[in-house]
C-alpha positions in Angstrom: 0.0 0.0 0.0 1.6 3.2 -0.8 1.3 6.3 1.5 0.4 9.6 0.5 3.3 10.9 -1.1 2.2 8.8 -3.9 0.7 11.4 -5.9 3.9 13.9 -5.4 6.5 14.3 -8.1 9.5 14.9 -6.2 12.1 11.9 -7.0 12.9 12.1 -3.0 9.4 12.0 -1.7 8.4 9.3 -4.5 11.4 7.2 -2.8 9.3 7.1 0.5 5.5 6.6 -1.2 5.9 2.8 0.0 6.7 3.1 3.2 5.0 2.0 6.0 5.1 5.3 7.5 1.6 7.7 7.1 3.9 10.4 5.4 2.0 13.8 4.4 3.6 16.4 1.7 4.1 19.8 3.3 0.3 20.7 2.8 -2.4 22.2 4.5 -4.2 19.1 5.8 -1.1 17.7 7.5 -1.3 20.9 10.3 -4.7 20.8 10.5 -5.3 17.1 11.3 -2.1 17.6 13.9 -4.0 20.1 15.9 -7.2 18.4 15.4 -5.9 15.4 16.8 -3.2 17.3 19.4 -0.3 15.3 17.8 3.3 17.2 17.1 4.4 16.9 14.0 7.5 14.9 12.9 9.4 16.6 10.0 12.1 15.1 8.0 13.8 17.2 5.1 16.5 15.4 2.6 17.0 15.2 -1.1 17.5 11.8 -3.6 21.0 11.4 -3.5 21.5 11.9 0.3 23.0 8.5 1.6 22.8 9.3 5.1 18.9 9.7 4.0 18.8 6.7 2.6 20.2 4.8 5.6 17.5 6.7 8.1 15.2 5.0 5.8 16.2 1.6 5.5 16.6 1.4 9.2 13.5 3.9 10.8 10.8 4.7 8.1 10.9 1.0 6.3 10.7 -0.5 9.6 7.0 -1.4 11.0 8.0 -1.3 14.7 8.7 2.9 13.9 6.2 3.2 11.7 3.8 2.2 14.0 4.9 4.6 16.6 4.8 7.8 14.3 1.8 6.6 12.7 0.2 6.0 16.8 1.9 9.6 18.0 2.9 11.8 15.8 1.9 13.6 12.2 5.1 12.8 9.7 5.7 15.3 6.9 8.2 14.9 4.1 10.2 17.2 2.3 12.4 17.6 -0.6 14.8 20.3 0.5 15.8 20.8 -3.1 12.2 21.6 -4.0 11.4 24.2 -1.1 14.5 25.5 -0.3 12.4 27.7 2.0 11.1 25.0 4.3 15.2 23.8 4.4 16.4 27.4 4.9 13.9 27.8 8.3 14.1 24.6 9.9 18.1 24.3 8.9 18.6 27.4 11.1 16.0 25.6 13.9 18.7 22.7 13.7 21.5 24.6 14.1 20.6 26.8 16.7 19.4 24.0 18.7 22.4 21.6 18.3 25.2 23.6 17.1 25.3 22.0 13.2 23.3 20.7 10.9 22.8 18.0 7.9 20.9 16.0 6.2 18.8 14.0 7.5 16.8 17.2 8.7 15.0 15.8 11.7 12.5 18.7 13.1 9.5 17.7 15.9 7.1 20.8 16.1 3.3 21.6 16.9 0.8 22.3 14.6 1.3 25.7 14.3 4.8 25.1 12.6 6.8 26.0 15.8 9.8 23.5 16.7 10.4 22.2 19.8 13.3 19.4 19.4 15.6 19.0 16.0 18.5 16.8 15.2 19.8 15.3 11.7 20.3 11.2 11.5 19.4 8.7 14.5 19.8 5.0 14.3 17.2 2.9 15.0 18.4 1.8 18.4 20.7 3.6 20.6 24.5 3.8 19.6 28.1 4.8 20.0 26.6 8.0 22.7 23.7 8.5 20.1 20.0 8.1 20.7 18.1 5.4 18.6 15.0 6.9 17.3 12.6 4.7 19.1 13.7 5.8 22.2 13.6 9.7 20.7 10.2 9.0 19.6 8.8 7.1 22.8 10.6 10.3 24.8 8.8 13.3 22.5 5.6 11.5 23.2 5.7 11.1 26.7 6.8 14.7 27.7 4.1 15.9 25.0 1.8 13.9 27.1 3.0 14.5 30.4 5.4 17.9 30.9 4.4 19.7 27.2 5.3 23.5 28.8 8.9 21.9 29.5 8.9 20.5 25.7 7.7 23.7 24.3 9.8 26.1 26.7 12.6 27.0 24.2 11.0 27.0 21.4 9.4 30.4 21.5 12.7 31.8 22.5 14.7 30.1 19.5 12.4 31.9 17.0 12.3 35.4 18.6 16.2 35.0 18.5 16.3 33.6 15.2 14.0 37.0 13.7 16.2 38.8 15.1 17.9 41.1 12.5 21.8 41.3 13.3 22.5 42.1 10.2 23.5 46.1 9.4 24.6 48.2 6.5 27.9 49.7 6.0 30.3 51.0 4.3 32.3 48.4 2.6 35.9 48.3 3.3 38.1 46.7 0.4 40.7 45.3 2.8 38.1 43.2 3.2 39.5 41.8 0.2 43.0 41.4 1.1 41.8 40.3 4.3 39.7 37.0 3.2 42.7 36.2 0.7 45.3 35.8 3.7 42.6 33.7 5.8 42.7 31.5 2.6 46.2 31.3 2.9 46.3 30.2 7.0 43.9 27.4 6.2 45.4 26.3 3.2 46.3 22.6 3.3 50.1 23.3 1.4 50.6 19.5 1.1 47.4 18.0 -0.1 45.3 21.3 -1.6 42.2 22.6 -0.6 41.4 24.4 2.6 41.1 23.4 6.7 40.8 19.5 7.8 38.7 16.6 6.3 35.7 16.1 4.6 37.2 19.1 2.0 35.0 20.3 -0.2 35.5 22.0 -3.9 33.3 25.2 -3.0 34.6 26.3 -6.3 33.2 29.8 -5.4 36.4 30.4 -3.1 38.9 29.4 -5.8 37.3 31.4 -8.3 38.0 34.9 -5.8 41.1 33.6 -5.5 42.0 33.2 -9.3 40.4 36.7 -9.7 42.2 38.5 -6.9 45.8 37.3 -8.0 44.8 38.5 -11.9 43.8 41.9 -10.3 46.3 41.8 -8.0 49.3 39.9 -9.1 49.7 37.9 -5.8 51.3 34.3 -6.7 50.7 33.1 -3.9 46.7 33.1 -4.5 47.5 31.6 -7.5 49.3 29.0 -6.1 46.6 27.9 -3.6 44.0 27.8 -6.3 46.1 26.0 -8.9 46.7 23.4 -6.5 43.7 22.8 -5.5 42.3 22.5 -8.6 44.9 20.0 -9.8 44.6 18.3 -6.7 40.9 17.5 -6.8 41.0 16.6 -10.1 43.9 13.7 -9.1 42.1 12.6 -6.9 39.0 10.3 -6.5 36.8 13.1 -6.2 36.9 12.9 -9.9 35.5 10.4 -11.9 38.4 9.4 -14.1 36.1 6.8 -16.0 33.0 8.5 -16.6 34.2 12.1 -15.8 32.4 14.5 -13.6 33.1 15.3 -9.9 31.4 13.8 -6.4 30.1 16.1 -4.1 33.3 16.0 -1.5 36.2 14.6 -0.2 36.1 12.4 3.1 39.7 12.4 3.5 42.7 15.4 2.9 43.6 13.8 0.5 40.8 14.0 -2.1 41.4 10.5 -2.2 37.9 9.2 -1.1 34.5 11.1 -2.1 31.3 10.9 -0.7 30.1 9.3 -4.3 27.1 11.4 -4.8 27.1 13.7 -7.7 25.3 17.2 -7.9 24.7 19.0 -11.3 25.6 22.4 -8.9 28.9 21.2 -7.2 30.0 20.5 -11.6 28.4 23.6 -13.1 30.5 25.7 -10.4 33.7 23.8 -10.9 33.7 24.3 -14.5 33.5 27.4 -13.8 37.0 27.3 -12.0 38.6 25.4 -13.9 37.9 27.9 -17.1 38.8 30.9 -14.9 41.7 29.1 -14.3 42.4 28.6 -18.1 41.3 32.1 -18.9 44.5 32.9 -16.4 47.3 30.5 -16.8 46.6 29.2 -20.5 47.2 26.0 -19.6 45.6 23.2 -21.8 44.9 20.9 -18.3 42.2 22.9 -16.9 40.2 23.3 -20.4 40.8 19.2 -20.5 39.1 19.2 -17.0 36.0 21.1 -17.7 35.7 19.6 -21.0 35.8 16.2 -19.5 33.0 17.4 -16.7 30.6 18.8 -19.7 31.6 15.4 -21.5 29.9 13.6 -18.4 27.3 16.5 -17.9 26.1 15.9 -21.8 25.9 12.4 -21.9 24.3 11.4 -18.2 22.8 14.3 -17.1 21.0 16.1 -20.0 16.8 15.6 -21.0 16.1 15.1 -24.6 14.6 18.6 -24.1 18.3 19.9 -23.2 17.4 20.5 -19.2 20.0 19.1 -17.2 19.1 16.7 -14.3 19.7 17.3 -10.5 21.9 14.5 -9.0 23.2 10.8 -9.1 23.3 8.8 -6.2 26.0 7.7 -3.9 24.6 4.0 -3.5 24.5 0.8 -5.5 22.3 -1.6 -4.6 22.2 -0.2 -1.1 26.3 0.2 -0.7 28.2 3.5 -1.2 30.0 4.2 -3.7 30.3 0.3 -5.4 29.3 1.7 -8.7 32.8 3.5 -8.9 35.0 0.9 -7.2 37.2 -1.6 -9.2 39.5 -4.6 -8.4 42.7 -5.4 -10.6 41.3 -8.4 -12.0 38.2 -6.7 -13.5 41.0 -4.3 -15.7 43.1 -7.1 -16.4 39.9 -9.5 -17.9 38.8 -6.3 -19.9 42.4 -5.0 -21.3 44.7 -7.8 -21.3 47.4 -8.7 -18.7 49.6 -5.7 -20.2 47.5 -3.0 -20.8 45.7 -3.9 -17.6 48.8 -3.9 -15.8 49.9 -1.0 -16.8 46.3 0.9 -16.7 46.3 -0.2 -13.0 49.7 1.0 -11.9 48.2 4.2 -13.6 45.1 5.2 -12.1 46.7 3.0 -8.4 44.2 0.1 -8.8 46.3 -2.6 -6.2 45.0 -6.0 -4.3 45.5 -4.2 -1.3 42.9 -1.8 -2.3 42.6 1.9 -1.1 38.7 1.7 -0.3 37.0 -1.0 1.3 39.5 -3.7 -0.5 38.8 -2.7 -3.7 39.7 0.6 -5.6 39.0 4.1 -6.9 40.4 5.0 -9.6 43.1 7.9 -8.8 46.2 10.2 -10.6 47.3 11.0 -6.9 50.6 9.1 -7.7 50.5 9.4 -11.7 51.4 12.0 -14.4 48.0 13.9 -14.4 49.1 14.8 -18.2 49.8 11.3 -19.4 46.9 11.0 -22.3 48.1 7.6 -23.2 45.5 5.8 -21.3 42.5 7.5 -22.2 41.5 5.3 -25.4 40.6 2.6 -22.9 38.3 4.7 -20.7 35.7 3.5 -23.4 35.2 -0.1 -22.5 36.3 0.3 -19.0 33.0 3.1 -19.1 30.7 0.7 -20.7 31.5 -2.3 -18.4 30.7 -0.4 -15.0 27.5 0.8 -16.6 26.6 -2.5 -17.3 28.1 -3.8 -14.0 25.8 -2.1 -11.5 23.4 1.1 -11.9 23.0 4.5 -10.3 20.1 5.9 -9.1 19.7 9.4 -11.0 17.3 12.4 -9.8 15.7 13.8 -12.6 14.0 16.2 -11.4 15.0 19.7 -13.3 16.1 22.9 -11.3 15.7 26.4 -12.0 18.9 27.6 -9.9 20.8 24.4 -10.7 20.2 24.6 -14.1 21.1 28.0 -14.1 24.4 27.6 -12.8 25.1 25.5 -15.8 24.2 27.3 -18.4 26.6 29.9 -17.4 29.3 27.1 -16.9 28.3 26.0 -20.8 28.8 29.9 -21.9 32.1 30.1 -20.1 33.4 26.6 -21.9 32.3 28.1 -25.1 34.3 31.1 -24.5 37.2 29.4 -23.6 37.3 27.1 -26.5 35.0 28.0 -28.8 33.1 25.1 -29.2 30.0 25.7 -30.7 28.0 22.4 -28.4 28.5 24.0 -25.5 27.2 27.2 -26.3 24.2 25.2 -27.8 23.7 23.3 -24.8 23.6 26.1 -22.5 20.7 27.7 -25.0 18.8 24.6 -25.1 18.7 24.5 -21.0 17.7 28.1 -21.3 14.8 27.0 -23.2 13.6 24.2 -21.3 13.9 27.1 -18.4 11.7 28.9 -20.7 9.3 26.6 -21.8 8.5 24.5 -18.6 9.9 27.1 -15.4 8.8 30.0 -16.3 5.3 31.8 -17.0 5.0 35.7 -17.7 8.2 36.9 -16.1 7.7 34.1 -12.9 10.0 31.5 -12.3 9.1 27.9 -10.7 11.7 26.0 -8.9 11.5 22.1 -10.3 10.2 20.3 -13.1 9.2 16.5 -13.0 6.9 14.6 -14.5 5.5 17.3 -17.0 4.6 19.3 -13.7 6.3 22.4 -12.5 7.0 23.3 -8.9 6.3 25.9 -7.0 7.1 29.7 -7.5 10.9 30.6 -7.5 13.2 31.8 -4.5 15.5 34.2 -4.4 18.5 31.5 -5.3 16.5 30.5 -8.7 16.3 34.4 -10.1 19.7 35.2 -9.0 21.2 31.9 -10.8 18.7 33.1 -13.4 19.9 36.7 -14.1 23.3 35.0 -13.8 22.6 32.5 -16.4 21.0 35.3 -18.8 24.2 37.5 -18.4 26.6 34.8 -19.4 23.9 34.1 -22.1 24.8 37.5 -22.9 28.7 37.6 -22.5 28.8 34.2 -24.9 26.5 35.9 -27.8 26.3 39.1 -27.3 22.0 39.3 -27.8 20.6 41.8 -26.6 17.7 39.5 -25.6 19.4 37.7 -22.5 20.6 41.5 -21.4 17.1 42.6 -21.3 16.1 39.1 -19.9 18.2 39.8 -17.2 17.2 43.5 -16.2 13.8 42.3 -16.0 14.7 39.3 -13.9 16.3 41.7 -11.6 13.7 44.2 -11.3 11.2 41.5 -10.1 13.8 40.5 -7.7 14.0 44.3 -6.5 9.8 44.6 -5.7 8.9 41.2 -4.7 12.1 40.1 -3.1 13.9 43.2 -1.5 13.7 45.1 2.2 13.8 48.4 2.8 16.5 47.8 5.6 19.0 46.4 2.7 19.2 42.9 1.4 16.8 40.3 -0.4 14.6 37.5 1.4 14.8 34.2 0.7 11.0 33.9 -0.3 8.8 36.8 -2.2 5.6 38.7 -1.1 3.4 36.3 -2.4 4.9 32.8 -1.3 3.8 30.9 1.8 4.7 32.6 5.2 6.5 30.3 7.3 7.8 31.1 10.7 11.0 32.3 9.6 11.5 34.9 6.6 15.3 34.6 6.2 17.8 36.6 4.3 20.5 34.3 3.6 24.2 35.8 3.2 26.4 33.0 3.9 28.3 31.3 0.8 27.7 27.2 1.3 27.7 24.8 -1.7 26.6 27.1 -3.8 26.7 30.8 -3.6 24.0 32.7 -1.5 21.2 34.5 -3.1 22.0 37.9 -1.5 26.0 37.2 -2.5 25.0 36.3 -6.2 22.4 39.3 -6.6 25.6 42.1 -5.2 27.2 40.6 -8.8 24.5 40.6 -11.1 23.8 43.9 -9.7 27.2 44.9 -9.7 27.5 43.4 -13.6 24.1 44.9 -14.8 25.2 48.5 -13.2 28.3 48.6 -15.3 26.9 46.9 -18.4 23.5 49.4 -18.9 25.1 52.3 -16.8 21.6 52.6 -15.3 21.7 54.7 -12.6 18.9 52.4 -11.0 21.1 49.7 -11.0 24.2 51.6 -9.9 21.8 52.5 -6.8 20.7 49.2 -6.1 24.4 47.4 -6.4 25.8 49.9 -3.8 22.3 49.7 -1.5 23.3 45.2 -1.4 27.2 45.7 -1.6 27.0 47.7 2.2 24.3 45.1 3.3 26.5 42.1 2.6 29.5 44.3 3.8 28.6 43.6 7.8 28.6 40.1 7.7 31.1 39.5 5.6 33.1 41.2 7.6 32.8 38.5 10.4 33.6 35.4 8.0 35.0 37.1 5.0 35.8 33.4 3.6 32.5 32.7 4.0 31.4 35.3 1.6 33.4 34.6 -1.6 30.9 35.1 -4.2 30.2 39.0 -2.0 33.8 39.2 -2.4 34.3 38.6 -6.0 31.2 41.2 -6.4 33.1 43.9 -3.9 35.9 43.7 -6.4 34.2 44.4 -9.3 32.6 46.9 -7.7 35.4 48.7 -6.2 37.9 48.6 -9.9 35.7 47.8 -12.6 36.7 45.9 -15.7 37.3 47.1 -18.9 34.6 48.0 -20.3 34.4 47.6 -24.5 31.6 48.6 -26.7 31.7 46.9 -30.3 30.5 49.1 -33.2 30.5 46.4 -35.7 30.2 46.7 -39.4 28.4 45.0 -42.2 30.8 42.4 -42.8 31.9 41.8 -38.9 30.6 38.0 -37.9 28.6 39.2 -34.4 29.1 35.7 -33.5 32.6 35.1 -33.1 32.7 38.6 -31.2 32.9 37.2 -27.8 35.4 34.9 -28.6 37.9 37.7 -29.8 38.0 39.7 -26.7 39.4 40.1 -23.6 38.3 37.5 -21.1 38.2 40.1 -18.1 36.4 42.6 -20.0 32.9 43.7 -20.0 31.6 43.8 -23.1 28.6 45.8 -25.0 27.2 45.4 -28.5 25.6 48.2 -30.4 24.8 49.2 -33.7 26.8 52.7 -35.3 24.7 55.7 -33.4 25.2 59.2 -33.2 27.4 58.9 -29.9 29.3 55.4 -31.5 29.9 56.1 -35.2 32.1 54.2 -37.2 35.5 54.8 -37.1 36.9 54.6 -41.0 33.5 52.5 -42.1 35.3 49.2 -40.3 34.5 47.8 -36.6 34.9 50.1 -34.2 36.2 49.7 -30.6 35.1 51.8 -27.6 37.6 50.9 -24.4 37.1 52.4 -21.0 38.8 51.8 -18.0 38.5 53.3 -14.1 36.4 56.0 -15.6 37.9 57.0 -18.4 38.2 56.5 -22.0 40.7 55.9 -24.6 40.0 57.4 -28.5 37.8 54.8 -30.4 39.9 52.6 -32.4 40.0 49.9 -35.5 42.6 48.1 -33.0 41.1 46.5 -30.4 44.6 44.9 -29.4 46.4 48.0 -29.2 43.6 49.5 -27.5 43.4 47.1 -24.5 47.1 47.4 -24.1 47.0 50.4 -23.5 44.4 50.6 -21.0 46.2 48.2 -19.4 48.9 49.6 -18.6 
């Protein structure tokens, strides 16, 4: 018998319809049978590819001892966090401000009226190792909500007074802020292994790409040096699919040795992005190889037939971690031959002993990480673990994720001119507008031929992102104006008088929380990615609306990113912008000019603007004209666009 998430098309709540547990979707009726029946509610929050979800599973919710308990005492809700971001966003900071830290499993007990009393992340089933089994947590909640409820529900009014709380102020930005963040990078910095404090390390590409941008505005090797590494490290390591291609979501160990196996469509889009930032500075053919390789895996696994990309793949194979990925030297030998197995194991350091669980993950950690002469058998080696076991994939479609993408796609294209990825990253953007978006509103998620609900702040500030790549790659005036739309949507129904944007618009569901989000996690903040579209759009229309708005969200994120400056990367990058502009070209192009190869002609760090000849931008001698300006001032238009930049930059 399947519960009532049956009906539901996230992939992550579909994974729960047959269990034995009475699960409700966040909805209406859920709350309202709670308090009709004076039950708390029992909220779990998680997302497909979550292992530590799926083991909460397999042990609590497919179990008919538990099931029977919160089925007797309690109201269970599911959510996919990926899907309501909002829901996460709230009862995330619930979790954390009642236990220090936070995860997924989301484990949240509250009363009908949406208020939290008790949260934690994963329980086993039965007490262990100095942590409660859930049976005993469940038996406990019900008891004191039976017997001592005004003790249960004592904090909980407190935590959500404190937690609307406002700390957040404006001020004037201060760029040592800048210089300030990139020596805290370089105190944590892991010199040996790459990457940045203790194990699990994770790519948060986002840091390395303000430190690639810092030492090109800056000169300071030493930036360079930490994100070079790092970026060669991780892709050595087993946090890169060296078969299939494509990066896992992080590293368990310093080493980038051992990934947690899952793979994210966000965690890929914003690594390619490094990696061609990383290209754009050092010209060196290794990082192009790596992003191709990642858009290689992106285009074959994780692209619809209608040119969306897909969320996630899973960490687990038939119920273990990471077996899909894992090899033994026999398996290479029976598919290669004794000698080119041989030598394709001492390679990629596939031994008896094993560097996982006995068997092996394919690695460059001890290996030349330019040595190409193994690649032609990446084929059948590919083929035979797809074959072997199979991998859960979440196909649900994101708006933000998706996004993100896109303006990886556009970057890729830049770098190399390849004319798939540009044609990938338009095909996403029309799935985005075909199926997420409805007179000038975005939707989160599609699956299923249904849409989501309405978007967050995260999905138009990805958006606007996405449109001004769009724009950087081709030069259309349609993704520019796209993207100034986007962002004045984002200014009514999104922004605060006091500075800053919520997380959720005027017209969404109010939940107990309205949260501005600031901090820089996996993926860049909503607030931290709007100061650079903002920042990007000023210089781009020199709008005087925009110019207002970028400095109003520059001195909002200013406060708290000056308590955590690494925290705030993407802020940081923005700040930089904001304080020394890029150079700023306007084409004039003539009749015979090809507008599409434009892009790929100019300067990488530039800014650049297409318009036809006008009164103010005539033609210079009847041939493509070139308008440079740099820190407020501009040089003579010019034929030479080489010349030109040269001189502006020195």
């Amino acid at each position: 018998m399947s519960n009532r998430l049956a009906n539901e098309t996230s992939p992550y709540l579909l994974q729960h319809k047959d269990n034995p547990v009475d699960w409700y979707p966040w909805t209406e009726e859920a709350f309202e049978r709670a308090k009709r029946e004076d039950k708390p509610i029992f909220l779990s929050i998680g997302y497909s590819a979550c292992h530590w979800c799926h083991v909460l599973a397999h042990e609590s919710f497919e179990d008919e001892e538990i099931s029977e308990i919160l089925n007797k005492y309690f109201i269970s809700i599911k959510v996919d966090k990926e899907e309501r971001p909002d829901i996460d966003s709230v009862y995330m900071s619930v979790c954390q401000a009642f236990t220090g830290s936070g995860g997924w499993p989301t484990s949240i007990f509250m009363t009908a009226d949406r208020k939290p009393f008790f949260a934690g992340t994963y329980y086993p089933k039965v007490s262990r190792g100095g942590m409660i089994g859930f049976r005993e947590l469940l038996l406990a909640i019900h008891e004191k909500w039976v017997s001592d409820r005004g003790m249960l529900l004592r904090d909980s009014e407190e935590i959500i007074s404190h937690l609307n709380r406002s700390e957040t102020v404006s001020s004037i930005p201060d760029i040592d802020l800048i210089h300030t963040a990139a020596a805290q990078y370089e105190h944590i910095y892991d010199e040996k292994h790459g990457g940045f404090g203790r194990a699990p390390k994770f790519p948060t590409p986002h840091n390395l790409l303000f430190l690639l941008d810092y030492c090109e505005k800056n000169k300071i090797s030493a930036c360079l040096h930490m994100a070079e590494h790092t970026l060669m490290q991780m892709y050595r390591g087993g946090i890169f699919d060296h078969i299939g291609f494509g990066f896992c979501r992080y590293s368990t160990d310093k080493k980038f040795l051992v990934p947690h196996f899952e793979k994210m469509l966000y965690d890929n889009a914003l690594l390619m992005l490094a990696y061609c930032k990383a290209y754009a500075v050092t010209k060196k053919d290794i990082y192009l190889d790596v992003a191709e390789k990642t858009a290689s895996y992106i285009l074959r696994e994780m692209t619809s037939s209608e040119g969306g990309f897909f969320s996630s793949q899973d960490a687990d194979s038939e119920g273990e971690e990471g077996k899909y990925y894992l090899f033994t030297p026999s398996e290479i030998t029976n598919l290669l031959g004794e000698e080119d197995g041989a030598r394709f194991n001492r390679h990629f350091d596939i031994t008896e002993k094993g560097n996982f669980e006995g068997k092996n993950i394919p690695n460059l950690l001890k290996s030349d990480p330019d040595n190409k002469e193994f690649e032609p058998f990446l084929y059948a080696i590919y083929d035979y673990r797809k074959n072997r076991h199979s991998l859960y994939r979440d196909e649900k479609i994101l708006t933000s994720w998706n996004s993100l993408m896109i303006a990886a796609m556009c970057e890729l294209y830049i770098a190399c001119g390849k004319e798939e990825y540009l044609s990938a990253a338009q095909n996403a953007d029309g799935f985005i507008q075909k199926h997420l978006c409805e007179g000038g509103t975005l939707y989160v998620s599609f699956h299923m031929e249904k849409r989501g609900v309405r978007g967050f702040l995260d999905d138009y500030s990805a958006y606007i992102f996405a449109n001004l790549s769009l724009y950087r790659a081709t030069l259309d005036s349609e993704y520019l104006n796209r993207a100034k739309n986007l962002c004045d949507k984002v200014i009514a129904d999104f922004g605060d008088s006091a500075g800053g944007f919520y997380l959720y618009g005027n017209g969404h569901e109010e939940l107990i929380l309205r949260p501005k989000e600031t901090y820089d996690g996996a993926i860049p903040s909503g607030n931290s990615l709007m100061a650079y579209d903002l920042v990007r759009l000023s210089v781009l229309t020199d709008e005087e609306k925009y110019k207002r708005e970028a400095k109003r969200q520059i001195e909002f994120l200013a406060q708290s990113a000056s308590r955590y400056p690494t925290g705030h990367a993407m802020f940081l990058t923005a700040l930089s912008e904001y304080e020394n502009p890029p150079m700023k070209i306007t084409v004039i192009p003539d009749e015979t000019a090809n507008k599409n190869t434009l892009p790929l002609e100019l300067p990488h760090d530039a800014v650049i603007i297409l318009k036809d000849p006008t009164k103010d931008y005539p033609l210079k001698n009847g041939k493509t004209t070139y308008y440079v300006c740099r820190d407020h001032s501009c040089l003579p238009p010019t034929n030479d666009l080489y010349e030109s930049a040269q001189t502006c930059e020195n």
